[in-house]
GUNU-510878 format. One record per atom (N, C-alpha, C): residue number from 1; x, y, z; atom name. Coordinates in Angstrom, 1 decimal, padded with zeros to 4 digits. Layout:
% GUNU-510878
+-----+--------+--------+--------+----+
!   k !      x !      y !      z !  a !
+-----+--------+--------+--------+----+
! NUM !      X !      Y !      Z ! CA !
...
+-----+--------+--------+--------+----+
END
This chain:
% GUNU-510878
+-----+--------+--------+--------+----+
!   k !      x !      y !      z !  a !
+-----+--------+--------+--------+----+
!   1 !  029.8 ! -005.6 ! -028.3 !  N !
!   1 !  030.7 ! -005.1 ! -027.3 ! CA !
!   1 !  029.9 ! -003.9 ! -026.6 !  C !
!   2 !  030.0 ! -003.6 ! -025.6 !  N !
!   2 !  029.4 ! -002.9 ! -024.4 ! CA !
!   2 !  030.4 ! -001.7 ! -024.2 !  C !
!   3 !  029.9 ! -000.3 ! -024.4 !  N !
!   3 !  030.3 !  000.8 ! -024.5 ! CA !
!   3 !  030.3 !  001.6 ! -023.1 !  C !
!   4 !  030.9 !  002.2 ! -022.7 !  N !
!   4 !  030.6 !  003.2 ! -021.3 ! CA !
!   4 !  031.1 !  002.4 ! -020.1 !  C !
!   5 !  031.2 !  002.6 ! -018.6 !  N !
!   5 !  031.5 !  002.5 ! -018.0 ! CA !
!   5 !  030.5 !  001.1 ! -017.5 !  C !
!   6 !  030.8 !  000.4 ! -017.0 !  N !
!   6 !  030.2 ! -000.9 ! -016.5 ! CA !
!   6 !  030.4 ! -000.6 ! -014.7 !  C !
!   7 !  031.0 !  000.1 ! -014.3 !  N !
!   7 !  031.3 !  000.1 ! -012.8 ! CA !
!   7 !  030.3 !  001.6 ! -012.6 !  C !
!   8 !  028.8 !  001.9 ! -013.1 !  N !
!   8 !  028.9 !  002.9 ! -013.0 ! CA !
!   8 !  027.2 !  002.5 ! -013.3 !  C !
!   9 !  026.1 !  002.6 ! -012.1 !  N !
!   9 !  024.7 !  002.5 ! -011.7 ! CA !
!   9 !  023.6 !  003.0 ! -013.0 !  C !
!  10 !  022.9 !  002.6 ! -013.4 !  N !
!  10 !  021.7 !  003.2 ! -014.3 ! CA !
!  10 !  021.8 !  004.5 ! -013.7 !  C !
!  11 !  021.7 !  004.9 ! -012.9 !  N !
!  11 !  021.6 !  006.6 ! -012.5 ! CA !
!  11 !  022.6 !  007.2 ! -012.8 !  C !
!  12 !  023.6 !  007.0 ! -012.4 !  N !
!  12 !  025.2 !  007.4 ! -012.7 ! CA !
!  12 !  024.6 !  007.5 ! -014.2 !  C !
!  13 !  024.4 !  007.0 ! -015.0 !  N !
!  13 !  025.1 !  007.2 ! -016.4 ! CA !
!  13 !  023.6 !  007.8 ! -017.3 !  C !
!  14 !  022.8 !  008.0 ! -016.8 !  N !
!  14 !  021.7 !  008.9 ! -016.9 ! CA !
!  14 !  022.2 !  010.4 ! -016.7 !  C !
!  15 !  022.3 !  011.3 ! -017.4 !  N !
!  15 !  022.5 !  012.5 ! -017.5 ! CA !
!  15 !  021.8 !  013.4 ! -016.6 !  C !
!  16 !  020.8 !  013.5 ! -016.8 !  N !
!  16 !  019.3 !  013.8 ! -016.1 ! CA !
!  16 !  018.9 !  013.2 ! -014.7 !  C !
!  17 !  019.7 !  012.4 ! -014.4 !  N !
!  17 !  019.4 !  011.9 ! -012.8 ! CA !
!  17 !  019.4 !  012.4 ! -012.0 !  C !
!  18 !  020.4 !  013.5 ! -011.8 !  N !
!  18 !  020.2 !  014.3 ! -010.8 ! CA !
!  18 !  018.4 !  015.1 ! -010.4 !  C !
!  19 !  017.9 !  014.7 ! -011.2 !  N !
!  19 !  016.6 !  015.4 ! -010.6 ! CA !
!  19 !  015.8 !  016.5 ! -011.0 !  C !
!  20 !  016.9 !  017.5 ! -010.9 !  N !
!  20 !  016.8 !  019.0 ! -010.6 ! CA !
!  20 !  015.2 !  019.5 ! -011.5 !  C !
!  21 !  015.7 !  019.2 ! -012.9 !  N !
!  21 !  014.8 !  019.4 ! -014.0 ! CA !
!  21 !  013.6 !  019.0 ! -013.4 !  C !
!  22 !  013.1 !  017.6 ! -013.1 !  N !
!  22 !  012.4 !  017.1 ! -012.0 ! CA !
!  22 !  011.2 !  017.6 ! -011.2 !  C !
!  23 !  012.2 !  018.2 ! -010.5 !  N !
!  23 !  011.6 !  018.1 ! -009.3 ! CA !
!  23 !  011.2 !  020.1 ! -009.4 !  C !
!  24 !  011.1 !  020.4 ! -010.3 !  N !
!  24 !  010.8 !  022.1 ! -010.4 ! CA !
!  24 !  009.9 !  022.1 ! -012.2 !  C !
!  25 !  009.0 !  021.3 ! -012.2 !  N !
!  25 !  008.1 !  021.5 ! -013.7 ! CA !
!  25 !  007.9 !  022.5 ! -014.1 !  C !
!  26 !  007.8 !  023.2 ! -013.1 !  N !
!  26 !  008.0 !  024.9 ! -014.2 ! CA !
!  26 !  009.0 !  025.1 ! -015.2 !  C !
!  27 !  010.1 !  024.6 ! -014.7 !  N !
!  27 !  011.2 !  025.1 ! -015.4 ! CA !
!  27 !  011.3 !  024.2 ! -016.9 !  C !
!  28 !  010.3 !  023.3 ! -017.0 !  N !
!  28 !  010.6 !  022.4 ! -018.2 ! CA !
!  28 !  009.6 !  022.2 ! -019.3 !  C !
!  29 !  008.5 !  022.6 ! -018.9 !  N !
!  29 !  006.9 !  022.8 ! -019.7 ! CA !
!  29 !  006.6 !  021.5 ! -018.9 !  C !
!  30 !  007.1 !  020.9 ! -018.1 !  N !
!  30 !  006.1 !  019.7 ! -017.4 ! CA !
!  30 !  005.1 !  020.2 ! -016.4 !  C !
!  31 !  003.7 !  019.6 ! -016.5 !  N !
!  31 !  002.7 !  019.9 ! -015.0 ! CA !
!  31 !  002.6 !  019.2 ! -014.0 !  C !
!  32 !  002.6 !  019.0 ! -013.1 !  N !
!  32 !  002.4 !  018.2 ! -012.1 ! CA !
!  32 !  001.9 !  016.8 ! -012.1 !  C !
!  33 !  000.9 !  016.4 ! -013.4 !  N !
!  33 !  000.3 !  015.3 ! -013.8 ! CA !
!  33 !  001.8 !  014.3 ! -014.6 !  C !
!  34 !  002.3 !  014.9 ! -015.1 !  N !
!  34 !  003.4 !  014.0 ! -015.3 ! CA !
!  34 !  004.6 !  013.5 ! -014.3 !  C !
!  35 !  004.5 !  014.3 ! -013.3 !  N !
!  35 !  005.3 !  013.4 ! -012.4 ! CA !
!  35 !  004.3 !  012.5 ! -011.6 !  C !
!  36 !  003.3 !  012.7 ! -011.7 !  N !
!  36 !  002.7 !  011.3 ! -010.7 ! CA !
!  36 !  001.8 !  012.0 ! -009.4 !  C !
!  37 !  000.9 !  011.3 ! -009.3 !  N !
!  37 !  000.8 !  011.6 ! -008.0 ! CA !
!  37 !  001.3 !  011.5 ! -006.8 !  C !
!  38 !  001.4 !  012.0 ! -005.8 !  N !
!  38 !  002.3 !  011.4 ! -004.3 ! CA !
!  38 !  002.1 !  009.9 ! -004.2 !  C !
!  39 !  002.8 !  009.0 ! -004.0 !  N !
!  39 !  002.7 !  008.1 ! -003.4 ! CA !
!  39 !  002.2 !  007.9 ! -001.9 !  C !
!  40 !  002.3 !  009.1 ! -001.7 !  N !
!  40 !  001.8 !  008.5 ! -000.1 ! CA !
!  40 !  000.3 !  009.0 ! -000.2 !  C !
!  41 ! -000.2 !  009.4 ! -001.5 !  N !
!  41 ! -001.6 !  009.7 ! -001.8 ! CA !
!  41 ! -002.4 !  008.3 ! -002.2 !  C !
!  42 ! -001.8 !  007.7 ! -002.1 !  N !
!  42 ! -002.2 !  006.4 ! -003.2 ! CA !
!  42 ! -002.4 !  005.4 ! -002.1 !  C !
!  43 ! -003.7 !  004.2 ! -002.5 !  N !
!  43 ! -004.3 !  003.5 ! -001.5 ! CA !
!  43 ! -003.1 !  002.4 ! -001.8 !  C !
!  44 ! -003.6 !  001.4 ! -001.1 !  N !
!  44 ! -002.4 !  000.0 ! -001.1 ! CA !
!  44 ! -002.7 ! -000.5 ! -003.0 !  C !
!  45 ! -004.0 ! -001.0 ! -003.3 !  N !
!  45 ! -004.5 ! -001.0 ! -004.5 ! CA !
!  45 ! -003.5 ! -000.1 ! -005.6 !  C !
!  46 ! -003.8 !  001.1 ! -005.8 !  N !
!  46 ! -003.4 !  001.9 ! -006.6 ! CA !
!  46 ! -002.1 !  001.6 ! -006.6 !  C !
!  47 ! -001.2 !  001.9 ! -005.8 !  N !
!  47 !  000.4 !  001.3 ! -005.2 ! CA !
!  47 !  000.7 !  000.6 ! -006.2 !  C !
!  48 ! -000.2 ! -000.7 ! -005.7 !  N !
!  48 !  000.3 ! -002.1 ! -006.3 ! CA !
!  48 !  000.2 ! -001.8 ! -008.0 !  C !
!  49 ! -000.9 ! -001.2 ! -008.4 !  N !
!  49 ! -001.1 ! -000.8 ! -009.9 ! CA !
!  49 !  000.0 !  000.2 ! -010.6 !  C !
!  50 !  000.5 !  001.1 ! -009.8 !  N !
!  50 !  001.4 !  001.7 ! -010.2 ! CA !
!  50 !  002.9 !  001.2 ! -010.5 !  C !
!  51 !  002.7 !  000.2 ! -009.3 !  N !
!  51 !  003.9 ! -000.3 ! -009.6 ! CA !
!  51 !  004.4 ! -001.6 ! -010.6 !  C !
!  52 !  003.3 ! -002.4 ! -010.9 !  N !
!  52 !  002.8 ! -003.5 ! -012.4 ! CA !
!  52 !  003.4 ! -002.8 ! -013.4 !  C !
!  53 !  002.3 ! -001.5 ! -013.6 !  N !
!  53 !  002.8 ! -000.1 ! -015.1 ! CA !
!  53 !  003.8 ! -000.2 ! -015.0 !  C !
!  54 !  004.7 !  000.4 ! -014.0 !  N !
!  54 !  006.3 !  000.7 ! -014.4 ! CA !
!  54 !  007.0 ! -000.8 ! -014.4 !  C !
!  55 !  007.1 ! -001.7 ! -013.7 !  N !
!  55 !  008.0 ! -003.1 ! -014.0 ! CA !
!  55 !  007.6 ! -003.6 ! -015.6 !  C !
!  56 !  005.9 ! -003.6 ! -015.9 !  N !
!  56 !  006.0 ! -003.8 ! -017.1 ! CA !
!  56 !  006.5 ! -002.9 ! -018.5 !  C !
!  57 !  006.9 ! -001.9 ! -018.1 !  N !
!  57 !  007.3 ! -001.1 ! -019.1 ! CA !
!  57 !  008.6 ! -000.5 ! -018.9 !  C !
!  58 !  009.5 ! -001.2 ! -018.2 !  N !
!  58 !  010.6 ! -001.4 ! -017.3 ! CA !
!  58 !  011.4 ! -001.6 ! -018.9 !  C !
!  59 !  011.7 ! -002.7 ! -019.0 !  N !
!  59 !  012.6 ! -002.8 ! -020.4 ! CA !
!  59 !  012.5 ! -002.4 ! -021.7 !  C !
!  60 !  011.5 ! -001.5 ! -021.9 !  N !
!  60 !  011.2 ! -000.8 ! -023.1 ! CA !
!  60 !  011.9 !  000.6 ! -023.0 !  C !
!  61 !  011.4 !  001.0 ! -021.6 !  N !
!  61 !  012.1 !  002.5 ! -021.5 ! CA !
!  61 !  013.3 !  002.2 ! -021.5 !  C !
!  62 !  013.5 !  001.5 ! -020.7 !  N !
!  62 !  015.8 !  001.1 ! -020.7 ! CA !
!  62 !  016.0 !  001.2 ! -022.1 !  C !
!  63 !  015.5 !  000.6 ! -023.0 !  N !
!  63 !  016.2 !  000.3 ! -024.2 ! CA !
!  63 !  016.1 !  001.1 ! -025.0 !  C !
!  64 !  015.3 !  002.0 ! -024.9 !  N !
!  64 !  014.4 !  002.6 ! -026.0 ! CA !
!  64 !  013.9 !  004.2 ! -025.6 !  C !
!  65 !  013.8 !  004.6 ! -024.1 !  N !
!  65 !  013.6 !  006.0 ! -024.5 ! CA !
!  65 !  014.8 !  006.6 ! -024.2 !  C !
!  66 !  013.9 !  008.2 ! -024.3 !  N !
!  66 !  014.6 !  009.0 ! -023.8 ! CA !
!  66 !  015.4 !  009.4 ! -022.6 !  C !
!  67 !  016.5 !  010.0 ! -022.5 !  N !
!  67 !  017.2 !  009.5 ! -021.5 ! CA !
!  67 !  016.2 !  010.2 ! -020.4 !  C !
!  68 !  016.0 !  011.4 ! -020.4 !  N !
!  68 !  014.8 !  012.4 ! -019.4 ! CA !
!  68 !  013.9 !  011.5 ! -018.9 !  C !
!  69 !  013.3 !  010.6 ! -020.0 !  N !
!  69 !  012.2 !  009.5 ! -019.4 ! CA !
!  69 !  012.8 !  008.5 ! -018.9 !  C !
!  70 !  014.2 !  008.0 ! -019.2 !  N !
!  70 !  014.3 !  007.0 ! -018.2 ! CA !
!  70 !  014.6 !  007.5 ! -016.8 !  C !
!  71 !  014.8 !  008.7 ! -016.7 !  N !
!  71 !  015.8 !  009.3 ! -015.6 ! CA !
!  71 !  014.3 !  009.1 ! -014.7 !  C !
!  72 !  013.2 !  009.7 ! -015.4 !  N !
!  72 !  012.1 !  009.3 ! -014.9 ! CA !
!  72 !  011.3 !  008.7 ! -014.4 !  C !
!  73 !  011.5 !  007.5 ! -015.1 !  N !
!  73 !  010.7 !  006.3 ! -015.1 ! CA !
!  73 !  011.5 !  005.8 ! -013.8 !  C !
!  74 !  013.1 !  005.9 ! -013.6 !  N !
!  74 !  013.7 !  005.3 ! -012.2 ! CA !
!  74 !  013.9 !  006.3 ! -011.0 !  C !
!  75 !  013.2 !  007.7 ! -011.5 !  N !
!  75 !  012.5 !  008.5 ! -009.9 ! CA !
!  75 !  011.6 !  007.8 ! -009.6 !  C !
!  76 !  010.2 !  008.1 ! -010.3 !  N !
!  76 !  008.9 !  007.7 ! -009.9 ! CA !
!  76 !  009.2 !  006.0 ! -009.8 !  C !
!  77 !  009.6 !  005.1 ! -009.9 !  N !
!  77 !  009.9 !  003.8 ! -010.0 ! CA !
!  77 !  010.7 !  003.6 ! -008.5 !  C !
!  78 !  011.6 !  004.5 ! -008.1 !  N !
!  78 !  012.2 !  004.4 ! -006.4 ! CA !
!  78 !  011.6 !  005.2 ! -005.8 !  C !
!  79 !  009.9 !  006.3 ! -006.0 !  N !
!  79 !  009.7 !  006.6 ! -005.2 ! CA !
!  79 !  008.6 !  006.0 ! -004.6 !  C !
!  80 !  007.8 !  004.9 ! -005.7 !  N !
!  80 !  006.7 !  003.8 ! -005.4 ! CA !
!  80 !  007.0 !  002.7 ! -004.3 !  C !
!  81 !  008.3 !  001.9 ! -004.9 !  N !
!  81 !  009.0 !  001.1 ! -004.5 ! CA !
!  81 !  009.3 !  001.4 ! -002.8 !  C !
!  82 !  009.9 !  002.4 ! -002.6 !  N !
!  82 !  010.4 !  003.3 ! -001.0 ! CA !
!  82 !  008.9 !  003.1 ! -000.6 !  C !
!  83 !  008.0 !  003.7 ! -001.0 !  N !
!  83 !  006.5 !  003.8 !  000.0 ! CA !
!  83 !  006.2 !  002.7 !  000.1 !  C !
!  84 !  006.4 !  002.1 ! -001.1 !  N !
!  84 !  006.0 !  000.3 ! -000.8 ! CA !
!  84 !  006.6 ! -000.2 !  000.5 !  C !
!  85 !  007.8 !  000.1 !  000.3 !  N !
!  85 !  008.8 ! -000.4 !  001.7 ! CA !
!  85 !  008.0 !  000.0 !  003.5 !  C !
!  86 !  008.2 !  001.3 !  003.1 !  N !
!  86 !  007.7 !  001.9 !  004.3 ! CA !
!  86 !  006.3 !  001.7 !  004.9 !  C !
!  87 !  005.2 !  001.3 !  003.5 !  N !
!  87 !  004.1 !  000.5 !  004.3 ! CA !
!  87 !  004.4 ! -000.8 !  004.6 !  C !
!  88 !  005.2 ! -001.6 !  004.3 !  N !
!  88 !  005.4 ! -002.8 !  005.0 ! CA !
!  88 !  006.7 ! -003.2 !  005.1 !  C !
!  89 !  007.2 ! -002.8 !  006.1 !  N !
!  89 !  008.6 ! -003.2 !  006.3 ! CA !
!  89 !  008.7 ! -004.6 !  006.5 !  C !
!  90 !  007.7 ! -005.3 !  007.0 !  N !
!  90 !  007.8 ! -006.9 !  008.1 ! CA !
!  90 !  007.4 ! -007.0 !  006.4 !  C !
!  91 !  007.8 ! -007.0 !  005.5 !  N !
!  91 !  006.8 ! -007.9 !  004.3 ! CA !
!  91 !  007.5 ! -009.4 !  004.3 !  C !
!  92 !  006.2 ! -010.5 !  004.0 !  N !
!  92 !  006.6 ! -011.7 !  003.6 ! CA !
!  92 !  007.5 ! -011.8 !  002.9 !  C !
!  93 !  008.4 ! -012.4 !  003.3 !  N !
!  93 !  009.9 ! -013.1 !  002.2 ! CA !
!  93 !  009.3 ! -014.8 !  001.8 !  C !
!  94 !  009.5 ! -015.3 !  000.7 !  N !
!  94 !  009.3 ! -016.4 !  000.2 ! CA !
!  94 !  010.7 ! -017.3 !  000.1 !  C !
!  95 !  010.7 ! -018.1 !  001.7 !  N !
!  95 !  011.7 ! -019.2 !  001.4 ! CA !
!  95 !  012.3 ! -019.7 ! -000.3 !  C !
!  96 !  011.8 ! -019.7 ! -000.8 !  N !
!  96 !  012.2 ! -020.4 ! -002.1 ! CA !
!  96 !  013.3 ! -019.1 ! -002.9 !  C !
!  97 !  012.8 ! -017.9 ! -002.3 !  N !
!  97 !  013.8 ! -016.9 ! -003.2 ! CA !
!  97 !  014.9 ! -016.7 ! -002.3 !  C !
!  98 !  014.7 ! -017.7 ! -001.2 !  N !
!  98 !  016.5 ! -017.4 ! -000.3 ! CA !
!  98 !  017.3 ! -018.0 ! -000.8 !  C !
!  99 !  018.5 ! -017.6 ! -000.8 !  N !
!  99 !  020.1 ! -017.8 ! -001.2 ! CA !
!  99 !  020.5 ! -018.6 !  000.1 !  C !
! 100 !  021.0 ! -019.9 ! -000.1 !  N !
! 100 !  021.7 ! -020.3 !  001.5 ! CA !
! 100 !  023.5 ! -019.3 !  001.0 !  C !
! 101 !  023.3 ! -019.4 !  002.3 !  N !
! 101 !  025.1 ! -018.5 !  002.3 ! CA !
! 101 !  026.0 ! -018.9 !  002.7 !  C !
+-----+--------+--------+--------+----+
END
């Protein structure tokens, strides 16, 4: 049986999602090397590498860390994702993954 709210986003029910802690590493003993480097620092290569790490380590952290680290893993995970986007908005769509509607 499934506990907690079901109408209510991975972020929603992450404590820590709001950021705050985040986004100010002073305030938490974190350095700058643990949040990542900028994405918009990162060649198309690197991108694509960064973003393999986190999909493959995607259902480990859900199940299994800390909630601070997942809060984390799904910052740096929509801030890859977003830059992905914004270098290629026209990206290839693969007929076979369309839904007729």
């Amino acid at each position: 049986m499934m506990t907690g709210s079901t109408d209510m986003s991975p972020e929603q029910r992450v404590p820590e999602w709001g950021g705050d802690h985040l986004a100010d590493p002073a305030g938490d003993d974190l350095d700058g090397d643990t949040l990542g480097v900028d994405p918009t620092e990162l060649s198309d290569e690197d991108l694509i590498r960064e973003m393999h790490s986190l999909h493959r380590t995607r259902l480990d952290t859900l199940r299994h860390a800390a909630d601070s680290a997942l809060a984390n893993h799904l910052r740096r995970t929509a801030e890859l994702e977003t830059e992905y986007l914004a270098r290629h908005p026209g990206r290839e769509v693969d007929p076979s993954r369309l839904r007729d509607v």
